[in-house]
Structure formats: structure tokens, C-alpha cells
C-alpha positions as CSV (number, residue, x, y, z in Angstrom):
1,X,112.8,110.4,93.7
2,X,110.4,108.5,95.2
3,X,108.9,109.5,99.2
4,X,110.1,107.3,101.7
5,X,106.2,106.7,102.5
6,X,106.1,105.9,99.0
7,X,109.0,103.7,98.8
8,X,107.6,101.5,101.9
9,X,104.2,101.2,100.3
10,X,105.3,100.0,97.2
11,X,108.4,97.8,98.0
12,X,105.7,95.6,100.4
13,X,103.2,95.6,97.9
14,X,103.4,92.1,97.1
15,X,103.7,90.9,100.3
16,X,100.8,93.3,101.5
17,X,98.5,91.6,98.5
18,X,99.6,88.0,99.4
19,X,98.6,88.3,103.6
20,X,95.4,89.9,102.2
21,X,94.4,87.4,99.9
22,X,95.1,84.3,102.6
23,X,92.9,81.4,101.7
24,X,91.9,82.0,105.9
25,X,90.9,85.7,105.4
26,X,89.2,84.9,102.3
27,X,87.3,82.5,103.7
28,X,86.7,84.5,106.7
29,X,85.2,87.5,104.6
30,X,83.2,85.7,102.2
31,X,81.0,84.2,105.6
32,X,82.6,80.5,105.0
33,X,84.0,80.3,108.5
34,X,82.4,80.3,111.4
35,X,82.5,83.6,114.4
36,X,85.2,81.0,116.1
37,X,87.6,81.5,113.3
38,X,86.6,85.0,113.9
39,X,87.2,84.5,117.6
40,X,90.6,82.7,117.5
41,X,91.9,85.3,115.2
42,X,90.8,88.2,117.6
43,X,93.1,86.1,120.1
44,X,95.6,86.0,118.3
45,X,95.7,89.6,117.6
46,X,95.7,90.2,121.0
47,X,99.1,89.2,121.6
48,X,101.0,90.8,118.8
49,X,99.1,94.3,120.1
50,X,100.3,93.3,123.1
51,X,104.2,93.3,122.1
52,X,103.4,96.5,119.7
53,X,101.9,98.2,122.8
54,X,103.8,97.7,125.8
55,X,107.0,99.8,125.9
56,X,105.2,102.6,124.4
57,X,106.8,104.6,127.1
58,X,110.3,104.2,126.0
59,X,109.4,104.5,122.4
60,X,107.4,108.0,122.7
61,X,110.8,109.4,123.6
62,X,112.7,107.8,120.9
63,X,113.8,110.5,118.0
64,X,112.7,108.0,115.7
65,X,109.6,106.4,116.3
66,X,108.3,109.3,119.7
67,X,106.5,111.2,116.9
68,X,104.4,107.9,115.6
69,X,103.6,106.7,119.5
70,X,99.9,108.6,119.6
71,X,97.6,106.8,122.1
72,X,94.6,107.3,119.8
73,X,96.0,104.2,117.5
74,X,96.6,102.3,120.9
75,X,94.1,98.6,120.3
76,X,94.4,96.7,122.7
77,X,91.7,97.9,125.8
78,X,89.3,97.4,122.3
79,X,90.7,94.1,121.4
80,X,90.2,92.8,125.5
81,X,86.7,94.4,125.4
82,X,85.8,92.1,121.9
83,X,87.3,89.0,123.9
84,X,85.1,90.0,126.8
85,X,82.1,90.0,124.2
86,X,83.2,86.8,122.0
87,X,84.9,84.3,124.8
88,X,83.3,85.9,128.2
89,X,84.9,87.3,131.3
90,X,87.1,84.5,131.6
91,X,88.6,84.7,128.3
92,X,92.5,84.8,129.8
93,X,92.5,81.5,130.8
94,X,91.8,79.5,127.8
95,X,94.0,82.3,125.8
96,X,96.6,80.6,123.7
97,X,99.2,81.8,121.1
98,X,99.7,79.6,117.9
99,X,103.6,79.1,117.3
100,X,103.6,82.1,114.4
101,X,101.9,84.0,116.7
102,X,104.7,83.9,119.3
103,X,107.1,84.1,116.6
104,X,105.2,87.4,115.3
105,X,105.1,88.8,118.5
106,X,108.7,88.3,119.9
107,X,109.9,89.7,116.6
108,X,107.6,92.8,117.5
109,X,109.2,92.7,121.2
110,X,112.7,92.3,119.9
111,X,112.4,95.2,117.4
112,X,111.1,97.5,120.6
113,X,113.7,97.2,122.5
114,X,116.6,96.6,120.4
115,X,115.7,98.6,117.6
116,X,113.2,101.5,117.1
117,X,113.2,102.2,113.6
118,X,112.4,98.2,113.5
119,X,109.9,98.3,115.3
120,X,108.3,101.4,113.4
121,X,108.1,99.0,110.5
122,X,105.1,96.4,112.2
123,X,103.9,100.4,113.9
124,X,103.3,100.9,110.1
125,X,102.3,97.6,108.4
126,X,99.7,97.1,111.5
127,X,98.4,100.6,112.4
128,X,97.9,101.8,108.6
129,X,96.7,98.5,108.0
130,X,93.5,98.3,110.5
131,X,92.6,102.1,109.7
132,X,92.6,100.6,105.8
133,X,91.7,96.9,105.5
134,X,90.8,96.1,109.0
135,X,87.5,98.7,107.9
136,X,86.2,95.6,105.6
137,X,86.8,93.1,108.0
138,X,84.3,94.8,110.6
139,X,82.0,95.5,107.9
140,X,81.7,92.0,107.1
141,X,81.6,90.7,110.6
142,X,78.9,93.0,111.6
143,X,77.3,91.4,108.6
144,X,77.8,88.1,108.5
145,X,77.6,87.6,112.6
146,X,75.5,90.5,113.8
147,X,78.0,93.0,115.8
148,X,76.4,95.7,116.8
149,X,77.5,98.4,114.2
150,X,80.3,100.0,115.8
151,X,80.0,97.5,118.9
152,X,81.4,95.2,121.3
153,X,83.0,92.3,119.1
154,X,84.0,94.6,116.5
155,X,85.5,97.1,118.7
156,X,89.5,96.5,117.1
157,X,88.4,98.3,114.1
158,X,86.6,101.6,115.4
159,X,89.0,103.9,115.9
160,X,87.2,106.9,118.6
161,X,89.8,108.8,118.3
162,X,90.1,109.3,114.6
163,X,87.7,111.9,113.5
164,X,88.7,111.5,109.9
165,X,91.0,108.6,108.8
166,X,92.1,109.4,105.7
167,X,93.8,113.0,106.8
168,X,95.4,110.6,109.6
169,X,97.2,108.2,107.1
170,X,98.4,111.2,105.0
171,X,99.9,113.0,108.2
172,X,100.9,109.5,109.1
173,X,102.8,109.5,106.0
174,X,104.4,112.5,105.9
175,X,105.9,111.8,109.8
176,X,107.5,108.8,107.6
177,X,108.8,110.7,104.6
178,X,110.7,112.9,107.6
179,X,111.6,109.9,109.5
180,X,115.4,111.3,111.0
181,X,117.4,108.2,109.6
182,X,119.9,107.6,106.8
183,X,119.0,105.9,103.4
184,X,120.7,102.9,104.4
185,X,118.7,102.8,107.3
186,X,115.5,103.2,105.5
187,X,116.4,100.1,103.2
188,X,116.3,97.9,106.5
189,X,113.1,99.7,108.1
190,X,111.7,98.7,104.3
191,X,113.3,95.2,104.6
192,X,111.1,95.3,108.1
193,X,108.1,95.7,106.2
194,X,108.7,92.5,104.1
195,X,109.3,90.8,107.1
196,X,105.9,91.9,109.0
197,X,103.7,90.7,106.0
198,X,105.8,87.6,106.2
199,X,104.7,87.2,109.8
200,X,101.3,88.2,109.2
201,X,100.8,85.6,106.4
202,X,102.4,82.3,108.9
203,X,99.0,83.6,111.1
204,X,97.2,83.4,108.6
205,X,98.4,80.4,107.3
206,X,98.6,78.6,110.8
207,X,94.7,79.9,111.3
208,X,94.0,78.5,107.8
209,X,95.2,75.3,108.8
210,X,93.3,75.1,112.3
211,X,89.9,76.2,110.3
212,X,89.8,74.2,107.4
213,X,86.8,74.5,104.9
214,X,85.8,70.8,105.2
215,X,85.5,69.4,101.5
């Protein structure tokens, strides 16, 4: 039978390919789209870290998701240190959340303090997802608008803490596959997992729609 890590990785599979392959991220990657697009997706980023982030407290002493808390993944003093660097000092006032943003994030919120093992799903499809893909998207902004390697701008995707990423995501894993829940419970967490990508791909979509490649 198949690891619960496993399971996850393979039941969201299509919807992991689908919020990857976003006409918006492929546009952003292949240099098409200007460092606002870059900008305004950094913002928006801001605010679903924000909801993942913010009752960590109560969640590090939860049976089910206290093991997966580990302040090392924590993104967001990067992500408000690249908004320094892309928007300037002031860049709180003119922050704004696009509707599937909000809707992102308050699903993020809900599952924090309603539900745990919910909320371990968007831990997962986000966390595993910057230390993987998100390492592509800084190459290619470094490249394409000349962040400092490493540096302010692209500072989301470095994780200091991680000495070596890949042994990370396989203890990561493993944490999962013990994961102290039934299987009925691990259908939903899975079921959570569909639902992040879904999430993910309305940003996408939404920022697709706000930076269209003019014809």
C-alpha cells in the first residue's frame, strides 16, 4: 500500500501540474511579463503566508500538525523584506489582496483554527512547493530582472535555514506518512490538497487576467 506522503503527492498531481503550467507563471518565467507582475504576485503571497503563519503558536502544540510547525520554513519576514526592495518602505499602504487572494487566505485561516489536519494540507502544498518549484522561479527572476543571487527581491525562495533541501522534504515526508490520524481523515487532508491547488490556480488566473500579454 501506498505511503500517505505518497498518496498526497500523487492524488494532487493534476492539480499540482495545472497551477504550474498557469498561462500567468508561464509567462512570468519565460521573461514575457514585466518585474510588476513579479511585484504584484510577491503581494499577493504575502497575505496567504500571512494566514499560514500567524497562529503558529497554537498549531506547534497541536498532535497533528506541532511536529510540521519548524520556524526555519517560516516566509514571511523574507517576503516583507522583498516588498521592501520591490515597492519601497511604504509598501503597506498601497498593499491590496485580489478577491482569490482573500478567498485563498481565509480558507488558510479557517483551516487554522477550525481544523489542523486542514490546515497541514496548504502547510504541505505551499512549504514543499517553494523548497521545489519556488527554486526555478528565483532562478529566473535573478535572471530575467537582476536580483542579487540570493538577495533582497528574491529573498521568499532562499531558505537560510535549510542546509540541505532535499533531506528536508524526505524527513518532511516521513513526519506525513506518521501523521496520528485515521484513513478517513487522511482522505479529507488529501481532499485539502485538491482544494489548495484549486486556490492557487484562481491567483493565478486572477494575476493572468490583471497582466495580460497584449496581442
Amino acid at each position: 500500500m501506498d505511503s500517505f506522503s505518497t498518496l498526497i503527492r500523487t492524488a494532487s498531481h493534476e492539480q499540482h501540474v495545472e497551477a504550474e503550467t498557469s498561462t500567468f507563471m508561464s509567462d512570468l518565467l519565460g521573461g514575457r511579463l514585466g518585474v510588476d507582475a513579479y511585484t504584484r504576485y510577491t503581494e499577493q503571497l504575502w497575505f496567504v503566508y500571512a494566514a499560514l503563519e500567524s497562529g503558529t503558536q497554537a498549531l506547534a502544540a497541536d498532535p497533528v500538525t506541532g511536529p510540521f510547525i519548524r520556524p526555519e520554513l517560516f516566509r514571511l519576514a523574507a517576503l516583507e523584506r522583498d516588498l521592501t526592495h520591490l515597492r519601497g518602505p511604504d509598501w503597506r499602504a498601497t498593499l491590496t489582496a485580489l478577491p482569490a487572494t482573500e478567498a485563498y487566505a481565509a480558507r488558510v485561516a479557517e483551516c487554522a483554527r477550525t481544523w489542523p489536519a486542514g490546515y497541514l494540507a496548504h502547510h504541505y502544498t505551499r512549504y514543499l512547493g517553494d523548497l521545489s518549484g519556488g527554486q526555478i522561479i528565483r532562478g529566473r527572476a535573478e535572471k530575467t530582472w537582476g536580483f542579487e543571487r540570493k538577495g533582497d527581491g528574491v529573498r521568499f525562495y532562499v531558505f537560510e535555514g535549510i542546509a540541505n533541501p532535499a533531506a528536508f522534504k524526505r524527513g518532511y515526508r516521513e513526519l506525513l506518512d506518521a501523521v496520528p490520524v485515521d484513513d478517513l481523515e487522511k482522505q479529507r487532508i488529501v481532499s485539502e490538497c485538491k482544494r489548495a491547488f484549486t486556490l492557487n490556480t484562481d491567483l493565478f488566473r486572477a494575476l493572468g487576467e490583471e497582466f495580460p500579454l497584449s496581442a
